[in-house]
N, C-alpha and C positions, 0 to 999 in steps of 0.2 A: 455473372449471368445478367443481362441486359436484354428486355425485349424492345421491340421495332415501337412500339404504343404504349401504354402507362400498362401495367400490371399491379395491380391492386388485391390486396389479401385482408380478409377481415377476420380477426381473432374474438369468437364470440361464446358466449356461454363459459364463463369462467374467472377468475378473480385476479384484479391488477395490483401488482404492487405501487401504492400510488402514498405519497408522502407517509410513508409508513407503517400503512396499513395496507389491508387487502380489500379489496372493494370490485364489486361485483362489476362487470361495463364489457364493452365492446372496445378492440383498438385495430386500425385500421394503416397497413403501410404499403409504402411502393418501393416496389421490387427495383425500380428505374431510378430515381433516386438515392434508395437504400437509406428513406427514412422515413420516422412516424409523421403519419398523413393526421392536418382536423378533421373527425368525421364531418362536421359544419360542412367543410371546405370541400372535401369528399361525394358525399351525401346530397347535400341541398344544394348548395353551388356550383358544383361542377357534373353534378348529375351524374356521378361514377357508378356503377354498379361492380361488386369482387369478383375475379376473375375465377378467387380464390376463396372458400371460406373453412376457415379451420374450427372446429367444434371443439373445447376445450373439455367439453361433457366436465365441468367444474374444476378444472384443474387451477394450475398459479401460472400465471405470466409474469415472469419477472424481468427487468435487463440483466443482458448477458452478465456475467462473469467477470471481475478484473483481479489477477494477482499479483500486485506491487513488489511480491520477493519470493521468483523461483531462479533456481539457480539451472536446471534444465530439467530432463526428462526422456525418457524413451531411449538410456541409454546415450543422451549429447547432452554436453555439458558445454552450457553458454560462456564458460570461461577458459578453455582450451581450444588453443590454436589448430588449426587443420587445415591441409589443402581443399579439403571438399567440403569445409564450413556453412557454407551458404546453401551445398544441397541439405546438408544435416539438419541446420536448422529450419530449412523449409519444411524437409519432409517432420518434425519436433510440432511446427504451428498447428499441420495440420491432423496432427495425432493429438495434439492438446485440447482442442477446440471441441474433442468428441464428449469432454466431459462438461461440458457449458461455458469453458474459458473463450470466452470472445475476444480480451482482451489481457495482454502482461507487459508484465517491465521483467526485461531477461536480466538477471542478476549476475555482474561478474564481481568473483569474492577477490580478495588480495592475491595480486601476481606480480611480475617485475612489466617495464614499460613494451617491451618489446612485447610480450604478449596483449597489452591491450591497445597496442597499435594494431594487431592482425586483426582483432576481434570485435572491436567497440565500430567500426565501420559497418558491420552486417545487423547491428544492433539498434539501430535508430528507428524514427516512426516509419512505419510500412503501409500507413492506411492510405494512401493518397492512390493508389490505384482504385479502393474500392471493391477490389476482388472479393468475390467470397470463396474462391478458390482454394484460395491460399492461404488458408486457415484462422490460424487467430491471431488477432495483429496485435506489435510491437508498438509499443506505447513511448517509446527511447530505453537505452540501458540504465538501469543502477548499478552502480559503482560502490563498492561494500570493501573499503580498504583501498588502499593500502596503510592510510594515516590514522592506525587506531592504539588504544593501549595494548602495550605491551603484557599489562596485568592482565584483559579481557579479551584476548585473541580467541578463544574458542578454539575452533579446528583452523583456523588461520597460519598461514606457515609465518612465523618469527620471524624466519630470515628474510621476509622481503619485505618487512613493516619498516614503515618509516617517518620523517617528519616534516611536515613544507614551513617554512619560515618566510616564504613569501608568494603570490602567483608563479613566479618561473616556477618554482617544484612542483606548482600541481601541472602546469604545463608539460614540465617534462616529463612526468610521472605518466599523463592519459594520452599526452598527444593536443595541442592546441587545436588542431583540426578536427578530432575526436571528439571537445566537445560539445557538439551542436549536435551529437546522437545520443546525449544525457539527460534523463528526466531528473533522477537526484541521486544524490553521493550518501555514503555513510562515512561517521569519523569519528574520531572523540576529540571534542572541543577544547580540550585541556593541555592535548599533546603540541606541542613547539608552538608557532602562531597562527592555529589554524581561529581560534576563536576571533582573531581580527579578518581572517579570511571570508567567513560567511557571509558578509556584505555582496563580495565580489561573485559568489556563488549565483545569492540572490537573485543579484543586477543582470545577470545573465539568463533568468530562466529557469534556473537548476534548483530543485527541493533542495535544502539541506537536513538530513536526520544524522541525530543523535546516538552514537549506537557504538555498539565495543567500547564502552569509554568507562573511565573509574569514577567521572565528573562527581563532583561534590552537590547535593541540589545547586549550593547558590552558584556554582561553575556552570550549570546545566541551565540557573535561572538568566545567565546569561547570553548562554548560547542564543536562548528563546528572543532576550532582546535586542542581538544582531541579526535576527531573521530566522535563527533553525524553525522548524513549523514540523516535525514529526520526530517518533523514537523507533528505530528496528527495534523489532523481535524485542519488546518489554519485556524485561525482568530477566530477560538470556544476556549474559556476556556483556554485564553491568554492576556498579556497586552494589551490594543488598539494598532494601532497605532497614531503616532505620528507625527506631521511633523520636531521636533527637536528632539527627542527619538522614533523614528522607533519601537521598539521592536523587538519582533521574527522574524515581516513580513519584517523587514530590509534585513534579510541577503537573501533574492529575487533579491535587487537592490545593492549589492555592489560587485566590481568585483577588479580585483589585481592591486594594487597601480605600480605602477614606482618607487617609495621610498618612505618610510612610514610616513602619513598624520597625522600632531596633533590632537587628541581631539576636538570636538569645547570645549568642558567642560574646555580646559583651555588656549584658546586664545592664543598659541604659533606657532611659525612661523615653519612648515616642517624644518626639518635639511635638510641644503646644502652639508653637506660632504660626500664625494665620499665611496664609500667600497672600502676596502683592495682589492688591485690586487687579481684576482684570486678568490674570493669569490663569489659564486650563485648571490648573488644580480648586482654584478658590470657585470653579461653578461646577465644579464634580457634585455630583449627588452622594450622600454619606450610602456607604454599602457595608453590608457584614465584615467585619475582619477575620482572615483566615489565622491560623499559628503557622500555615506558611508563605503568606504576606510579610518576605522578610526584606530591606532594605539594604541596600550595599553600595559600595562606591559607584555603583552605575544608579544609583534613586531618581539621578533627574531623567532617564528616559521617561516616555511617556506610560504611565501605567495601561493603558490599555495593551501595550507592544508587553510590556514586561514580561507582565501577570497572565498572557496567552497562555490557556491551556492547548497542547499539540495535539497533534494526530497521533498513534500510537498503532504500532502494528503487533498481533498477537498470534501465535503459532496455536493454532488447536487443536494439533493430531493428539492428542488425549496425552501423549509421554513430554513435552516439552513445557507445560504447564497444567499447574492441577488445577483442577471443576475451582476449588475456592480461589487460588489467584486470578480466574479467568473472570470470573464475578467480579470480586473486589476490583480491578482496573475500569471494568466496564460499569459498574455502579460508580465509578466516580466521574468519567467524562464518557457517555454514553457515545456523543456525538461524534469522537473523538476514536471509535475503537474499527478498525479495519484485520480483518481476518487475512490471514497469511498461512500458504504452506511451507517457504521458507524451503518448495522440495529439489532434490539433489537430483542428477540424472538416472538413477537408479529406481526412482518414479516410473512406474510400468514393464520393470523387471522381473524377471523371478527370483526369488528367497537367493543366498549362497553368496561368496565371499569376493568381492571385486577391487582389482587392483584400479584406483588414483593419481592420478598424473608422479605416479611414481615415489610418492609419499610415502603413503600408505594404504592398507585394504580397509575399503568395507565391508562390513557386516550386514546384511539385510536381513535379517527376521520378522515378518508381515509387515507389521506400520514401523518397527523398529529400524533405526539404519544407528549404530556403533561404529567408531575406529577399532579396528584388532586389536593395535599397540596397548590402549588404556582403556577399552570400553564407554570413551565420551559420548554423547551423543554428536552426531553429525549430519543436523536437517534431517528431514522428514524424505516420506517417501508415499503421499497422499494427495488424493484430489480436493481442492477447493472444495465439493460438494462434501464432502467426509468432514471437514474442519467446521462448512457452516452448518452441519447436523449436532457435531460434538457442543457446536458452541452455544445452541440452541438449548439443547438438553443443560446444560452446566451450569448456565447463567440465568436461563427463566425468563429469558427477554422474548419469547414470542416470536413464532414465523417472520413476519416482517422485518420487525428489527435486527435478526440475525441477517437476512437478505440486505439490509441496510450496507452493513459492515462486509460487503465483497463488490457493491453496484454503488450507490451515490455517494458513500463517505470514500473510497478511495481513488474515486474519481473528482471532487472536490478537492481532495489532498494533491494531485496532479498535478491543478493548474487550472486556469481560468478553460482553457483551449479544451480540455478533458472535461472539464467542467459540463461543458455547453454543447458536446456532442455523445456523449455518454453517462451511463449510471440511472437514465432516469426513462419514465416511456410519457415523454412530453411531447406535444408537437414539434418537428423538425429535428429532432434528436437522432442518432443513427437507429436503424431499427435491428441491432444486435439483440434479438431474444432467448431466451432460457423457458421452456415450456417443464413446470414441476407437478411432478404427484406427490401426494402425500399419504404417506401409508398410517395403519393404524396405530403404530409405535410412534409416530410421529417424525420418523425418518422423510427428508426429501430423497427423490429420486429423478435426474436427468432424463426425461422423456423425449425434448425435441430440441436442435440448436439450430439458432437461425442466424446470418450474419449477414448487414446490409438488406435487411430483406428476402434471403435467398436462403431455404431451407437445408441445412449443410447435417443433420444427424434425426 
């Protein structure tokens, strides 16, 4: 929707999500644009009067919605091939968007190449028209396998896991052309040579997370220092933890040494000796030491890269982790925790048993989604608004902060380009809104979606 002259809408009488908090204000966007207007610039300077004025009579204005790990929805499944793929998925955006998702990354889990040649092509970013039509835009795909453990495969078919030992594999695996419609990959860093791979990821654009893997912490602590920058789905389809081998959920709690900490693994005493005048480490400022501030053959990267705590994705349809693990992760890197539904196509179905690319069936009972075969779980079957209510309640973090964790943190995690057009209701930012009630239980409730400007629920 584009008018002939500026259209201008002022969102008044109600509370902004605005660095974390809620805060009482006015915000002002154009519809022509399809994004947040200065009222300054608005107002004073251009003498604009709203075309439009919406009365929030106290409600929450928040930015739209972003889900970094659904696998589809409405009965389509973003990782199976079809001839009529592209109506499916059209008509999937604009059925998703009714619940405040403005924006996702469509997840395809492990296939063989030929299916993600058909599919990873309709998969890439989709905002560049600006439509508000067309529902909720595509952010690029993630890629969630093929190159994962063997021991951590989850609902993942075995038989098409596999291992790259150098760029051709992942090439032929996704398709070279395929991927410049990739936001980020999932893998475990340990399996053949991917953990040298991650650079290349990097250098391209592509998130790398951490995920399906057995990684040991310090395997994990060094995925962090070739670039990985996030974990699928924490604490699913990963080593435990440990209280002397942390694993993945370590690199949460460790933070930049003062001078590099032995191993416990080999009971040697920290080196006393100074750094060479002049050198980065010798004008570091002395910080806390963590106990998992651990040193390895990689010690001379630069501690800042190491010791990065990541971004972390958490599933909070209430069955795939409990109230206290959803706490503990989030009390430890707040910054760092991004809510995920992780949901299956079966997301806006009814209850009863549905057959799987021929695998296996699932089981749907309310928020429950099981395989028949074993009764494992397999992803969720919830809206983003359900998970950031769960997580709100579990964790004790407060309205805002739960809203954090689905709008600026995993738009931040994105990329600089996500960064700086979404997650936030800044000037010039896309103007994707989320208009919320909030009941007396403290349940949010989906009241308005706006995308670009354009009032779309």
């Amino acid at each position: 929707m584009r008018a002939s002259s500026p259209r201008v809408i002022k969102f008044t009488n109600g509370y902004l999500l605005k660095d974390g908090q809620l805060v009482p204000g006015d915000l002002w966007v154009s519809s022509q644009s399809g994004r947040i207007m200065s009222p300054q610039t608005a107002f004073y300077s251009s003498r604009l009067t709203a075309d439009k004025i919406v009365d929030l009579q106290g409600k929450i204005l928040a930015p739209g919605f972003i889900d970094v790990q659904i696998n589809g929805s409405h009965n389509f499944d973003f990782s199976t091939p079809d001839p009529d793929f592209a109506a499916g998925f059209s008509r999937t955006r604009k059925q998703i968007i009714k619940s405040g998702l403005t924006s996702f990354v469509p997840t395809v889990i492990s296939t063989r190449p030929e299916a993600y040649d058909a599919v990873l092509p309709h998969l890439g970013p989709s905002g560049k028209t600006r439509d508000a039509s067309e529902g909720s835009e595509s952010l690029g795909a993630h890629i969630e396998g093929p190159f994962l453990s063997p021991l951590r495969n989850g609902i993942h078919n075995s038989e098409v896991l596999r291992e790259a030992h150098s760029w051709a594999d992942i090439e032929n695996c996704y398709g070279s052309s395929n991927l410049q419609n990739v936001r980020y990959v999932t893998a475990a860093p340990e399996c053949g040579e991917m953990m040298s791979l991650i650079p290349e990821f990097v250098s391209r654009g592509i998130v790398f997370s951490v995920g399906h893997s057995d990684a040991t912490f310090e395997q994990a602590q060094n995925a962090v220092a070739a670039g990985a920058s996030m974990l699928t789905h924490l604490f699913n389809a990963m080593r435990p933890f440990g209280h002397r081998d942390p694993g993945i959920f370590g690199l949460l709690g460790q933070s930049t040494p003062s001078t590099p900490v032995a191993s416990p693994r080999h009971s040697q005493p920290a080196s006393t000796s100074s750094s060479p005048q002049g050198s980065p480490r010798s004008s570091r400022r002395s910080t806390p030491r963590s106990s998992l501030s651990i040193s390895t053959s990689m010690a001379d990267l630069d501690a800042e890269v190491r010791y990065r705590q990541p971004f972390f994705g958490l599933i909070a349809d209430g069955i795939h982790l409990s109230a206290q693990a959803l706490k503990i992760a989030y009390s430890a890197h707040p910054d760092g925790a991004i809510i995920v539904t992780d949901a299956q196509k079966f997301a806006g179905c009814p209850d009863g048993a549905y057959e799987w690319r021929g695998e296996d069936r699932f089981i749907k009972e309310g928020k429950l989604l099981k395989l028949e075969s074993n009764g494992r779980i397999a992803g969720s079957v919830v809206d983003l608004i359900d998970c950031v209510n769960n997580f709100k309640r579990f964790t004790g973090c407060g309205t805002a902060k739960a809203l954090e964790c689905v709008t600026s943190t995993p738009a931040k995690m994105l990329g600089k380009d996500v960064e700086a057009s979404k997650g936030k209701l800044e000037t010039g930012m896309d103007a994707d809104l989320v208009v919320l009630d909030e009941g007396l239980d403290g349940d949010l409730t989906v009241q308005q979606v706006w995308k670009f400007g354009v009032q779309v629920v």
